[in-house]
Biotite code that builds the C-alpha atoms (Angstrom):
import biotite.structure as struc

atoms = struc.array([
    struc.Atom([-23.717, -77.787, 21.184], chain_id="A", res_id=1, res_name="UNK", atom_name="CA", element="C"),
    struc.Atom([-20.458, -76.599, 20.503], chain_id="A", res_id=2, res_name="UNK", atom_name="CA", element="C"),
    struc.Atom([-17.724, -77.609, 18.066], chain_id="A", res_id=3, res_name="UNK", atom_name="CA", element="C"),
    struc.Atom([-13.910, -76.946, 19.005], chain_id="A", res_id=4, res_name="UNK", atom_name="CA", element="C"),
    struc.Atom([-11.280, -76.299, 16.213], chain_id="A", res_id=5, res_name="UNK", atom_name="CA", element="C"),
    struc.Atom([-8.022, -76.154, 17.423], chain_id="A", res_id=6, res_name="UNK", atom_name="CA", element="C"),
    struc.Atom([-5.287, -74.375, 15.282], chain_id="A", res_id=7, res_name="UNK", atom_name="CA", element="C"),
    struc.Atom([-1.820, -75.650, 14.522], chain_id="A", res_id=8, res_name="UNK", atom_name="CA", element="C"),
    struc.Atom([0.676, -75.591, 17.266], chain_id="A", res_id=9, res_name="UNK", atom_name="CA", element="C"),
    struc.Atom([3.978, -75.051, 15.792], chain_id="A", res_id=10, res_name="UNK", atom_name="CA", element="C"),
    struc.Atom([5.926, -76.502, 18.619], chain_id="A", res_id=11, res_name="UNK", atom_name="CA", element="C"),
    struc.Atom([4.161, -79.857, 17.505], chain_id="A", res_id=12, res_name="UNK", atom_name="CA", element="C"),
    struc.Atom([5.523, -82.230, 15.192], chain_id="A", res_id=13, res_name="UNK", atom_name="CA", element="C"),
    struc.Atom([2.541, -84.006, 14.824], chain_id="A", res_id=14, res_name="UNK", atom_name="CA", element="C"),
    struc.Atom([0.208, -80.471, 14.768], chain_id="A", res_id=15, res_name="UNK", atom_name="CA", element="C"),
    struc.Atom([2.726, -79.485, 11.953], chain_id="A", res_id=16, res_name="UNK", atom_name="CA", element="C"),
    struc.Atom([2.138, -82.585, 9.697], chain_id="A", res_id=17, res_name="UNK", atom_name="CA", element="C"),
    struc.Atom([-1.606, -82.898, 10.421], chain_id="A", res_id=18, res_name="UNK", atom_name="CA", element="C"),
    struc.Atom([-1.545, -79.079, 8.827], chain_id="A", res_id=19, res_name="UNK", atom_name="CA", element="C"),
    struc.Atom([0.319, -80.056, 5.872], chain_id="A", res_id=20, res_name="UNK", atom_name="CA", element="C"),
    struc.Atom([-1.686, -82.567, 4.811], chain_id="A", res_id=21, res_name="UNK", atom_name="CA", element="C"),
    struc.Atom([-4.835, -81.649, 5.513], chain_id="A", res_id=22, res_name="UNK", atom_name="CA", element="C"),
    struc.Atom([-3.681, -77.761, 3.937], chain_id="A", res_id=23, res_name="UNK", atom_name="CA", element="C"),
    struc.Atom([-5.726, -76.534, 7.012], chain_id="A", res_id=24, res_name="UNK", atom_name="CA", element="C"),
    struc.Atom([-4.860, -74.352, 10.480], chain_id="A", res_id=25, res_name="UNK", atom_name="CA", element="C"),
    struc.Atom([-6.996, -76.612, 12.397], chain_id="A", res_id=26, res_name="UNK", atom_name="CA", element="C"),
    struc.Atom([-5.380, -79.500, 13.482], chain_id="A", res_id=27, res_name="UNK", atom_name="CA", element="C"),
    struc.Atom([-7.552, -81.258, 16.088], chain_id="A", res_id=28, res_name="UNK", atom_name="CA", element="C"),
    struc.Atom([-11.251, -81.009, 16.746], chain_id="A", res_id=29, res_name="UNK", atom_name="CA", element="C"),
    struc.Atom([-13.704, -81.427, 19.975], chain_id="A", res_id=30, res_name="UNK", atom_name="CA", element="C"),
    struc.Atom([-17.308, -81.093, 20.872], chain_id="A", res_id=31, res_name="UNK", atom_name="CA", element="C"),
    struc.Atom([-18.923, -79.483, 23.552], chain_id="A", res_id=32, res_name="UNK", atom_name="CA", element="C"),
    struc.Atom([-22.190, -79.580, 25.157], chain_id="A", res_id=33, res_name="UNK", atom_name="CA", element="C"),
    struc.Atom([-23.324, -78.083, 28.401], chain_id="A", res_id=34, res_name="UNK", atom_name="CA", element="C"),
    struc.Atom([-19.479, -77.146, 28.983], chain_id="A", res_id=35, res_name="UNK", atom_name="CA", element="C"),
    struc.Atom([-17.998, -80.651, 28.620], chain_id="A", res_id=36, res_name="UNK", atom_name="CA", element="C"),
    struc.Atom([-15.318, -80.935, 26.338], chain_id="A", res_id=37, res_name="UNK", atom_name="CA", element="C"),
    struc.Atom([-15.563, -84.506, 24.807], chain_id="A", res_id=38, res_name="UNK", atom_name="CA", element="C"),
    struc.Atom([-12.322, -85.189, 22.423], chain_id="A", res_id=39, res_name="UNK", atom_name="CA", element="C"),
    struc.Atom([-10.103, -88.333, 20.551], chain_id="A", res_id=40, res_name="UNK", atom_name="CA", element="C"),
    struc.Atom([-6.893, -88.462, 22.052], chain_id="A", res_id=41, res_name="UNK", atom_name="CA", element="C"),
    struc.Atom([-4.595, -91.712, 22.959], chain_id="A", res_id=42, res_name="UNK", atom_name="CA", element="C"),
    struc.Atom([-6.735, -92.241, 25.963], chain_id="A", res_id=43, res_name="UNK", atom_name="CA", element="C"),
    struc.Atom([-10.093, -92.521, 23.325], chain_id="A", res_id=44, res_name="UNK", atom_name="CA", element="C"),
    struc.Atom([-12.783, -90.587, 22.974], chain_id="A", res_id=45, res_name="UNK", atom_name="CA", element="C"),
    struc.Atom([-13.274, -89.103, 26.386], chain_id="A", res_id=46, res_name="UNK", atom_name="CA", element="C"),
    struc.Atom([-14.806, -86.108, 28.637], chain_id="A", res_id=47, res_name="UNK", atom_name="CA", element="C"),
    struc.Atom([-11.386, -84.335, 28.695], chain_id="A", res_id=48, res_name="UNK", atom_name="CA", element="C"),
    struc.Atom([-12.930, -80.912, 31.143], chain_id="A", res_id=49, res_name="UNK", atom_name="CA", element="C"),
    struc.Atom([-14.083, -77.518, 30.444], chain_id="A", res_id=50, res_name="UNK", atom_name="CA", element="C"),
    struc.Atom([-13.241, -75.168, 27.575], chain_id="A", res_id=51, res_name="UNK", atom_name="CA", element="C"),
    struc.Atom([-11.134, -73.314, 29.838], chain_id="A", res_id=52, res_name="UNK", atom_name="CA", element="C"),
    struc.Atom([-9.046, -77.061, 30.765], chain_id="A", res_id=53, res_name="UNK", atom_name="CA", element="C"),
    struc.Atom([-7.744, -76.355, 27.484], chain_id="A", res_id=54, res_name="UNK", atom_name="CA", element="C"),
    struc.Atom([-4.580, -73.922, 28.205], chain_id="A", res_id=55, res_name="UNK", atom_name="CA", element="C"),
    struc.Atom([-2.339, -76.200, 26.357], chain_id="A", res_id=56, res_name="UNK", atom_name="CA", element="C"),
    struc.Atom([-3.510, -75.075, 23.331], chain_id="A", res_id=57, res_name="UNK", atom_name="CA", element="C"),
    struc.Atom([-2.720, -71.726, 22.563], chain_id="A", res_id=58, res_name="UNK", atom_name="CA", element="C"),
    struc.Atom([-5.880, -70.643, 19.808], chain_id="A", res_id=59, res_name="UNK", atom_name="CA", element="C"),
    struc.Atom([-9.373, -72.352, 19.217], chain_id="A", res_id=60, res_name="UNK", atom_name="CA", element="C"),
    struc.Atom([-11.814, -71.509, 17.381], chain_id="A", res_id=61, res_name="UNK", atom_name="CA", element="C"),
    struc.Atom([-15.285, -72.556, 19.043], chain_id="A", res_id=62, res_name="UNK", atom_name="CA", element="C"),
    struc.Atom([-18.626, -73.038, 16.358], chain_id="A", res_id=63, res_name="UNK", atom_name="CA", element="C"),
    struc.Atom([-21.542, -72.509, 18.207], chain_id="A", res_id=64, res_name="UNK", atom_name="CA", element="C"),
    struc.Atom([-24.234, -75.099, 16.534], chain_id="A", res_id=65, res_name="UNK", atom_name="CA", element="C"),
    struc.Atom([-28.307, -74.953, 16.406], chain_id="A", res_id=66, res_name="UNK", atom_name="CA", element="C"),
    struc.Atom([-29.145, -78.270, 17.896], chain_id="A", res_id=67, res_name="UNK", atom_name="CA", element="C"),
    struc.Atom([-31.098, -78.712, 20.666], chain_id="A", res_id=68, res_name="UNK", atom_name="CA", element="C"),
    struc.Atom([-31.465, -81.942, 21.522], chain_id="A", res_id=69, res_name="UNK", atom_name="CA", element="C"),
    struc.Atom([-28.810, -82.982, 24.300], chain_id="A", res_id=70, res_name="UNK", atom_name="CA", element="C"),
    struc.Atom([-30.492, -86.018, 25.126], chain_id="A", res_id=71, res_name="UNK", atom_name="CA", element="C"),
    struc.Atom([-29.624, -87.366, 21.538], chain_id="A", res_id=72, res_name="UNK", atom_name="CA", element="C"),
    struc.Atom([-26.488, -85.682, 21.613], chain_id="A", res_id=73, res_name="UNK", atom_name="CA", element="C"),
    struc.Atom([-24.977, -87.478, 24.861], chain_id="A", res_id=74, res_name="UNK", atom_name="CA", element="C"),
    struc.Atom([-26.454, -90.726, 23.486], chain_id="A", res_id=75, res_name="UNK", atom_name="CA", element="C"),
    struc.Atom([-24.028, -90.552, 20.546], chain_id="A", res_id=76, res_name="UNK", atom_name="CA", element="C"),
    struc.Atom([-21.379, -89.034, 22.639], chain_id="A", res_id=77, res_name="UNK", atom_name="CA", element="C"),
    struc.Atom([-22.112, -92.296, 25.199], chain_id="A", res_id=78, res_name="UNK", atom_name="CA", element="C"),
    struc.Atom([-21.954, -94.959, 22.482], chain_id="A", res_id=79, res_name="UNK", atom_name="CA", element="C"),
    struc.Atom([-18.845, -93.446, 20.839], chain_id="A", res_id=80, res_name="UNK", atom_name="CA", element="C"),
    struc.Atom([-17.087, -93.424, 24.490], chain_id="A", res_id=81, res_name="UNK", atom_name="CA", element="C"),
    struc.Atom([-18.313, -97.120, 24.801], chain_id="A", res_id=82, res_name="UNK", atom_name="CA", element="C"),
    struc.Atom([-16.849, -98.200, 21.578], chain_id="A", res_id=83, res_name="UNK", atom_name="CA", element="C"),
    struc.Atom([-13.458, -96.138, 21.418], chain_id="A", res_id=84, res_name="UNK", atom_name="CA", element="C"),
    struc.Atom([-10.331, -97.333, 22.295], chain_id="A", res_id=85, res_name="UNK", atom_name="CA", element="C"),
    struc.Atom([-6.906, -96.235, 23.533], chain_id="A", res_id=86, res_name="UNK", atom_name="CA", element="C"),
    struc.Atom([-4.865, -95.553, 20.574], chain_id="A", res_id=87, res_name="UNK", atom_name="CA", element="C"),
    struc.Atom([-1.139, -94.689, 19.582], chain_id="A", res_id=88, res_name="UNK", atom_name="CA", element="C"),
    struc.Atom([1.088, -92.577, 16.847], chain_id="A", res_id=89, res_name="UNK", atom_name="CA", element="C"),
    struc.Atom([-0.395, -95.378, 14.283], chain_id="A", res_id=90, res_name="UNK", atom_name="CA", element="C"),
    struc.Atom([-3.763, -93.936, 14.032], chain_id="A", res_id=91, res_name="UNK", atom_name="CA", element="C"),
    struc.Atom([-2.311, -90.499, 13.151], chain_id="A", res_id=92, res_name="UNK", atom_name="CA", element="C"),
    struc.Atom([-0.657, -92.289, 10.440], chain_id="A", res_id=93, res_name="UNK", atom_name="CA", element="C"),
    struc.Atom([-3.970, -94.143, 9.577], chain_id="A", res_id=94, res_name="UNK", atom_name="CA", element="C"),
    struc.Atom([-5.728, -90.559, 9.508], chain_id="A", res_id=95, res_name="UNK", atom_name="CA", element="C"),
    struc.Atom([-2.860, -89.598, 6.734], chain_id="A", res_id=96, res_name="UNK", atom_name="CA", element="C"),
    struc.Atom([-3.326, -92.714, 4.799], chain_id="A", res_id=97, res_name="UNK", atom_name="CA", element="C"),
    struc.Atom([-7.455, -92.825, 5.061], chain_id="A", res_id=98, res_name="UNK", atom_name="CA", element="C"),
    struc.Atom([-7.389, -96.093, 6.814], chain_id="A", res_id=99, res_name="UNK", atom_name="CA", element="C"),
    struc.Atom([-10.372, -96.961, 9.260], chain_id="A", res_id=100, res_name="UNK", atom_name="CA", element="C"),
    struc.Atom([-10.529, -98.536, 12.715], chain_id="A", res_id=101, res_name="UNK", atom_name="CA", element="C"),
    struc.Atom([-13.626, -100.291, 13.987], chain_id="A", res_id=102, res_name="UNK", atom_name="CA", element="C"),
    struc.Atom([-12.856, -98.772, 17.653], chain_id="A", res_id=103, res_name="UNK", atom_name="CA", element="C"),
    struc.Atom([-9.983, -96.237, 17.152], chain_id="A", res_id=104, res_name="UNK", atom_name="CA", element="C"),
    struc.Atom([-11.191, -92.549, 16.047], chain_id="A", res_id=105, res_name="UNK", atom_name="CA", element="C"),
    struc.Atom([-9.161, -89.923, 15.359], chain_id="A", res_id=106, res_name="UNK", atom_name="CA", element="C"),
    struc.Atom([-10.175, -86.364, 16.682], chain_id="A", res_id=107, res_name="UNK", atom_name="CA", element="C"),
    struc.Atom([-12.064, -85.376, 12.976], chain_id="A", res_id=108, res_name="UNK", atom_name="CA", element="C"),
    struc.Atom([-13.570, -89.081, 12.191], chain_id="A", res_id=109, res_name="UNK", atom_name="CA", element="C"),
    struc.Atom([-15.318, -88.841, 16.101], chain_id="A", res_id=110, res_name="UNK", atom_name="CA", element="C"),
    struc.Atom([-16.540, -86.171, 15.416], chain_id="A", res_id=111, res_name="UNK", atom_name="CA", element="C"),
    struc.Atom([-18.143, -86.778, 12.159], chain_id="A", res_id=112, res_name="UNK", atom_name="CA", element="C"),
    struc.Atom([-19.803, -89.650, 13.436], chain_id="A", res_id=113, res_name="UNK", atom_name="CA", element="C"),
    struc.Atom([-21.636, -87.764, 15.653], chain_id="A", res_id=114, res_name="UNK", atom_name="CA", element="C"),
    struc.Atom([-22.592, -85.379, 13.281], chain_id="A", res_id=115, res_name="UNK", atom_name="CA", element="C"),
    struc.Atom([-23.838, -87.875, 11.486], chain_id="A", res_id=116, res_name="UNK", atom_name="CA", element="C"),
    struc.Atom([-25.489, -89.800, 14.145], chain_id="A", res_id=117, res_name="UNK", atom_name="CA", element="C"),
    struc.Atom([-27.300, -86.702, 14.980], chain_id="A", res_id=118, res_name="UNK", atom_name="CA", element="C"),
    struc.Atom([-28.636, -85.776, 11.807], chain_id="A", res_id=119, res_name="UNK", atom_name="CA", element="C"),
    struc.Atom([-26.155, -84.506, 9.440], chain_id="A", res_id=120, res_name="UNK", atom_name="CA", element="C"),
    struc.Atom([-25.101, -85.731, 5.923], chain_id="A", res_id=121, res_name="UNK", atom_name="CA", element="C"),
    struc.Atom([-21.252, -86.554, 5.845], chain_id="A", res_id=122, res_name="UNK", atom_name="CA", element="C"),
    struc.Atom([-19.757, -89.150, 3.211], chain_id="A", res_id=123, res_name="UNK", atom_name="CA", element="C"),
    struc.Atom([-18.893, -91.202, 5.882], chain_id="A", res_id=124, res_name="UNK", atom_name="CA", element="C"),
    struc.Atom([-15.947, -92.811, 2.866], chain_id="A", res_id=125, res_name="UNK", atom_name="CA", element="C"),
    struc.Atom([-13.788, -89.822, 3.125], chain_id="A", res_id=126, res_name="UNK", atom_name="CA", element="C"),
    struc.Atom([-10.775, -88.764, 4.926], chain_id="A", res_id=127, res_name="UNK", atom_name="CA", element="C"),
    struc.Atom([-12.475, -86.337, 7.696], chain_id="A", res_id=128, res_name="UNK", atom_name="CA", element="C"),
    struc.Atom([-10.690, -83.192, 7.973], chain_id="A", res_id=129, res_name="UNK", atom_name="CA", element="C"),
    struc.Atom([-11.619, -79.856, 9.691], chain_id="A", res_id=130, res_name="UNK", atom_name="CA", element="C"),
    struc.Atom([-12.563, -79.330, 6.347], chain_id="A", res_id=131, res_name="UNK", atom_name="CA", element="C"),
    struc.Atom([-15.352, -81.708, 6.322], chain_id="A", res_id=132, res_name="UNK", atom_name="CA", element="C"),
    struc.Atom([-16.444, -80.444, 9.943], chain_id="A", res_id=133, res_name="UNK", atom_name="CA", element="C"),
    struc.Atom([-16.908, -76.970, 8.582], chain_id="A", res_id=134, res_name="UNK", atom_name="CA", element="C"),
    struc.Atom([-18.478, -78.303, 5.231], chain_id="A", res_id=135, res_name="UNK", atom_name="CA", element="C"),
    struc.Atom([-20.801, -80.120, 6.995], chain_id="A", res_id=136, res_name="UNK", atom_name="CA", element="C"),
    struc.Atom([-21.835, -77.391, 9.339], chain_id="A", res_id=137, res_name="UNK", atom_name="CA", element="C"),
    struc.Atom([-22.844, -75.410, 6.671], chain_id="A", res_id=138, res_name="UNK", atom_name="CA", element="C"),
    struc.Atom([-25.437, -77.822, 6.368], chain_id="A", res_id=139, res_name="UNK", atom_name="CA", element="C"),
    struc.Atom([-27.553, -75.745, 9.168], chain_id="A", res_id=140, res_name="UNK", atom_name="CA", element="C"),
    struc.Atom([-26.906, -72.631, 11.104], chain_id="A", res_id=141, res_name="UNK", atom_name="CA", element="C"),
    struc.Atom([-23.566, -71.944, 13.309], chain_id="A", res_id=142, res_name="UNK", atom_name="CA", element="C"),
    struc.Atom([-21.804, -68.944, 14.195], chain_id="A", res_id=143, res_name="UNK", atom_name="CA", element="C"),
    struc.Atom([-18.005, -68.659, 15.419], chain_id="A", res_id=144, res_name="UNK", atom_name="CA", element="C"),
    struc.Atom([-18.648, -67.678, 19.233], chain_id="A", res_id=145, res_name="UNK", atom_name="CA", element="C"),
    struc.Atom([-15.325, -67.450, 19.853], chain_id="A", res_id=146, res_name="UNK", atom_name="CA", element="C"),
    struc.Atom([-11.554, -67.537, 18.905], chain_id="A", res_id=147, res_name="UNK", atom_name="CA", element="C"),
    struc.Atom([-8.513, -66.996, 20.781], chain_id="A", res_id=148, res_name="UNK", atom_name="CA", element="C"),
    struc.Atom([-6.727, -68.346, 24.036], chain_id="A", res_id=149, res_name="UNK", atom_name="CA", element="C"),
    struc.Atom([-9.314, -70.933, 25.788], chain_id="A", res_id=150, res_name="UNK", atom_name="CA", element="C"),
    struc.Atom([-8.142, -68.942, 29.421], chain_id="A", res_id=151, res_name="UNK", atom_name="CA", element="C"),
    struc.Atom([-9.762, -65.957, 27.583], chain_id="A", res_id=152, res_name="UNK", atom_name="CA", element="C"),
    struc.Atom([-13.252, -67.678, 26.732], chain_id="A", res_id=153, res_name="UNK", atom_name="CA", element="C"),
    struc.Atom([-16.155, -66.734, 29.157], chain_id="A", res_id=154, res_name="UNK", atom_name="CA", element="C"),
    struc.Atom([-18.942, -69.326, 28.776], chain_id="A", res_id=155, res_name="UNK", atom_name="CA", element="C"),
    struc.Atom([-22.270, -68.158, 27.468], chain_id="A", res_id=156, res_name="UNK", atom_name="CA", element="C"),
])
């Protein structure tokens, strides 16, 4: 299992304010398992490619995490996909304000609830920033496999 960070994009309004308030360079977040990349965006929480899909996002920084159980994994991935629904500019502004949706996640909150589905302890009464992500992480082993341009990442 793999967890994306993606870094602020300063040609991005919204990347710009997600920054500023969450004092952070990560702005969005996405996890991966067995190459999938499965993030919140207006669509929902969705299969949205391969690591390498991402070229319109110019740095990542990709946490390579110590759990081995896929089947639980794309069970929480599954329900979460099942569950999520299309969302608009509002839920950024819900993310700012700490307000929370029964079927609309923002890219942090998804994926704390899997982290938490799968095993991890999160205060699931927080905002979730990339903050919490990497807080939470520390919880068990992970190493940063990679950072850079996703067209530069070879899969391992």
């Amino acid at each position: 299992m793999k967890v994306i960070l993606f870094h602020v994009d300063f040609r991005s309004f919204v990347s710009l304010l997600i920054s500023f308030f969450t004092l952070s360079k990560f702005t969005h977040s996405a996890i991966a398992c067995e190459g999938a990349v499965y993030d919140s965006m207006q669509r929902g929480f969705r299969c949205t490619g391969r690591i390498k899909d991402l070229d319109c996002y110019r740095k990542i920084t990709i946490l390579k995490v110590n759990f081995s159980d896929t089947d639980l994994l794309y069970k929480e991935i599954n329900k979460l996909q099942e569950k999520s629904n299309i969302y608009n500019e509002s839920t950024i502004f819900r993310f700012l304000k700490n307000e929370k949706d029964s079927d609309k996640f923002y890219c942090f909150e998804a994926i704390c609830i899997i982290l938490s589905k799968i095993g991890y302890n999160i205060n699931m009464n927080k905002r979730f920033t990339s903050k919490t992500i990497l807080k939470t992480l520390k919880q068990k082993n992970y190493e940063v496999e990679f950072s850079g341009k996703p067209r530069d990442y070879i899969e391992k």
